[in-house]
N, C-alpha and C positions, 0 to 999 in steps of 0.2 A: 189239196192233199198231196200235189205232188211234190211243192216249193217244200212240205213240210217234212219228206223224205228224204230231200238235195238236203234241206238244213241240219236234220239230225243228223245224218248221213257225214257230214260236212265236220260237223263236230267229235263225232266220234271216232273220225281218222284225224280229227288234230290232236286228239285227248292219247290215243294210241300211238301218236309218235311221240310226246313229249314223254309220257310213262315210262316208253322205251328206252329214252335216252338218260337216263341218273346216272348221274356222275357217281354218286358215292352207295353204297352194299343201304344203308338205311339213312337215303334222303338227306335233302330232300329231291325229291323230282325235279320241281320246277321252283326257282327264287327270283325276285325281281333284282336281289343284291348280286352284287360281285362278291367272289371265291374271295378277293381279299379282302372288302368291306366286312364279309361274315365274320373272318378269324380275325381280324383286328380287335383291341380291345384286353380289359383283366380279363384272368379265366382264374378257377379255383378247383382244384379238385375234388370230387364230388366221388367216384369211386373207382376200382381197380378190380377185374372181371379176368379170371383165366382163361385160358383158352378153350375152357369148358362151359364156362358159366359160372363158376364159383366165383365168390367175393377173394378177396384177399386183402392183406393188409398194404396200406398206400405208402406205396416208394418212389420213389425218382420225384420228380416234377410235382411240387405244391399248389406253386401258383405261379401265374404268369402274364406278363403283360406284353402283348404284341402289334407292334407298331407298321405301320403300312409303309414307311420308308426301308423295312426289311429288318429290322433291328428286336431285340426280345430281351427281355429281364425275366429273369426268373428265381424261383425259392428253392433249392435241395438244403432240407435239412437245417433252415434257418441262414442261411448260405445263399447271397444273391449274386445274381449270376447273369452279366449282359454278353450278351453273343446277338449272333445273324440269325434270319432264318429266311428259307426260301422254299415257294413252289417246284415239283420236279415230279417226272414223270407224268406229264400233260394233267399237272395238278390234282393227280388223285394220290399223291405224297408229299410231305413237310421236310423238310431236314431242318438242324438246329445243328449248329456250331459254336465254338465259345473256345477263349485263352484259358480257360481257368485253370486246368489238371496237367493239360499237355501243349505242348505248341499251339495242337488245335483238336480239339474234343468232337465228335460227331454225332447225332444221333438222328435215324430216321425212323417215321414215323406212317405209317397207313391210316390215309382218312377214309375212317368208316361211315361216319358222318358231321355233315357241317349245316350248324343252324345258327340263326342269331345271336341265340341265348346255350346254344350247348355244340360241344366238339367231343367227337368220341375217336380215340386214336389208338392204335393198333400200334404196340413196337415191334423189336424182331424177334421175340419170344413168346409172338402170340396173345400178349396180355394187352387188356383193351382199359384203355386210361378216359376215365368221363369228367370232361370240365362243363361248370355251367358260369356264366355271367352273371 
């Protein structure tokens, strides 16, 4: 009875530190994948959420392809568009840069969540951009 209290015991402070620790506002907690393994890959835009909740109509970033040497293609508008992109902020933020507009175009981004099959991203106006694989 007592091995059986060390054990749950035992369990339920691993379970309580790992909860604890999410990297990102909605998950996941715990992944076997690496931060860039997840976001590599096409994404497709899926929908665009105000800072309230509301739907809204999808702007910026269509679709996108992003490559683990740091590199990104992407769609505005029928409009393809290769630039960088990189980790920052102990990876709980994306930036994206690109020649296209200007010298050098920038845009960053808050990960609110990173999953295998879906990234949901926060720009600087609050609006949350959902891509799925």
């Amino acid at each position: 009875m007592k091995n059986i209290f060390k054990l749950l015991f035992s369990f339920l402070f691993i379970f309580l530190i790992f909860s604890s620790c999410a990297k990102y506002e909605a998950g996941p907690s715990i992944s076997i994948f690496t931060k860039k393994f997840r976001i590599t890959g096409d994404w497709k835009k899926e929908k665009v959420y105000s800072n309230n909740g509301e739907e809204k109509e999808s702007d910026g970033i269509q679709e996108m392809e992003i490559y683990k040497d740091g590199l990104i293609t992407y769609l505005i508008d029928s409009i393809e568009i290769t630039g960088k992109w990189e980790f920052i902020k102990d990876k709980e933020e994306v930036s994206i840069t690109n020649d296209y507009l200007n010298p050098t175009s920038y845009k960053l981004f808050k990960i609110i969540k990173l999953r295998n099959k879906e990234i949901l991203l926060e720009d600087e106006f609050g609006v949350n951009h959902r891509y799925f694989k």
